[in-house]
N, C-alpha and C positions, 0 to 999 in steps of 0.2 A: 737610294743609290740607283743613277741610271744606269743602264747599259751601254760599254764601249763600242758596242758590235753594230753594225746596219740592220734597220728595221725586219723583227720577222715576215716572212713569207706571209700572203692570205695562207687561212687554213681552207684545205681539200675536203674537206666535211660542216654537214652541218651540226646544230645545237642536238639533234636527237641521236644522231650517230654515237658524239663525244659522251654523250651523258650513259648512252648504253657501255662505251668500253670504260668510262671509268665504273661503272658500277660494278665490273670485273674484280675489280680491285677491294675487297675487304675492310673494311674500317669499323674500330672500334666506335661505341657511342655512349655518348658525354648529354649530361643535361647540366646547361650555364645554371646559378644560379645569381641573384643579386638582390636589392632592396631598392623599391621605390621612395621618394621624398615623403611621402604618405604615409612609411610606414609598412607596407604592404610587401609584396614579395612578384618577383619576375624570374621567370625561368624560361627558356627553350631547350629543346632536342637539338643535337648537333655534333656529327660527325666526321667534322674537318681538326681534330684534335688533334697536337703530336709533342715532342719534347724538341727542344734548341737546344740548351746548355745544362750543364751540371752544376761549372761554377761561371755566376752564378746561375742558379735553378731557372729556368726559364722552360716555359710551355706557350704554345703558340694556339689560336685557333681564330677560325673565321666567320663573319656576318653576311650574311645579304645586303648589300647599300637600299636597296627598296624594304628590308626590316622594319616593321615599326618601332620595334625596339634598341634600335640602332645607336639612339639619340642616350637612350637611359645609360648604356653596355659603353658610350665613349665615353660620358660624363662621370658614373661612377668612379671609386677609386679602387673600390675590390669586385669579386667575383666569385663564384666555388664554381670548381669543374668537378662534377659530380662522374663516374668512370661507371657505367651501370653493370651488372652482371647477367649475367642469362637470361636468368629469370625476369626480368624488367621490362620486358620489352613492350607490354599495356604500359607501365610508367613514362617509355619512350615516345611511345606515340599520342599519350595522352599531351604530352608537353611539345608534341610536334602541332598538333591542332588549335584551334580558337576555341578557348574557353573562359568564360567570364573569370573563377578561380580554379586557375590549374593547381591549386596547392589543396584545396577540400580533398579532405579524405586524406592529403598524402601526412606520411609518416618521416620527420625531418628532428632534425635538433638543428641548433643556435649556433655558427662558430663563433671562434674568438672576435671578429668582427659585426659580429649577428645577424649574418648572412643562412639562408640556410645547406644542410648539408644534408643530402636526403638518406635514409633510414635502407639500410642491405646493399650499398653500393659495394662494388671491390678496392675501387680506390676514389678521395677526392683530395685536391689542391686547392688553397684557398691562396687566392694571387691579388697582389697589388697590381694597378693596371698600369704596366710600364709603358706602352707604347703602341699606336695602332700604324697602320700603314693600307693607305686606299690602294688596289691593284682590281682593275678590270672591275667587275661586279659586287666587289664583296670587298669588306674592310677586316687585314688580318689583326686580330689582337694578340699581341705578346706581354704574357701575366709573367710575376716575380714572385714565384713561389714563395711566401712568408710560414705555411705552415700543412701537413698533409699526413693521411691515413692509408692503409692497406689493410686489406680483408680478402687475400686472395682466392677468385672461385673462377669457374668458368664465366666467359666473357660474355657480352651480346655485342656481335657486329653485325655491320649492313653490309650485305652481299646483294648485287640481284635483285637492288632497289625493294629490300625487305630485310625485316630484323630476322635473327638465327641466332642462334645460341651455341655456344662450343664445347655444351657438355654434351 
């Protein structure tokens, strides 16, 4: 849907300015999880998470368009949003980095779609991929929530362009 309104203003700031006042802003942190054609398993770090609807269930989060993974994350049909906890925060960064398998070593079970859903998180969502929408840089996805867990603990979020924990 576009907008009825006249084009925004240029922005009065540059790319380093913005990215410092959002980092102001706290955000919980999610590792996507999904399954390659191979077989194999793909995951990133990613801290653009949030909820849309109740009914129905709907959670929203967003890609990089230069992602290599971008291609995999529109084509699949599900996904697991992994909600990681305090404690996690090597788990976060290891799935934020290039690694041959970011999945060695880690500790995950199967869902119902046999995706995985990694092992101590506080919450995951396992979502059918309802629908993306390209905006600016990055492509947002909005999952349908089909099935989900809670394990309530303190959180890990990103403040201050670094993980932190809220216990």
């Amino acid at each position: 849907m576009s907008s009825p309104f006249p084009p925004a203003h240029a922005p009065d700031f540059d790319t380093r300015h913005f990215r410092l006042a959002l980092s102001q802003f706290a955000t919980g942190v999610t590792i996507i999880t999904t399954r390659l054609d191979d077989g194999s398993f793909m995951g990133l770090t990613a801290s653009s998470f949030n909820s849309v609807s109740l009914d129905p269930p709907l959670v929203l989060w967003s890609l990089a368009t230069r992602s290599n993974s971008l291609p995999v994350f529109t084509d699949n049909s599900h996904y697991v949003i992994n909600v990681l906890a305090g404690d996690q925060a090597g788990l976060a960064d290891r799935f934020a980095r290039r690694f041959d398998n970011r999945f060695d070593g880690v500790d995950f079970e199967l869902s119902r779609t046999g995706l995985p859903v990694l092992k101590g998180v506080a919450a995951w969502f396992e979502c059918h991929n309802r629908s993306r929408y390209p905006e600016g840089d990055h492509v947002i996805f909005v999952g349908e929530v089909e099935s989900c867990a809670v394990d309530p603990k303190p959180a890990l979020v990103f403040h201050g362009g670094r993980f932190v924990s809220t216990a």
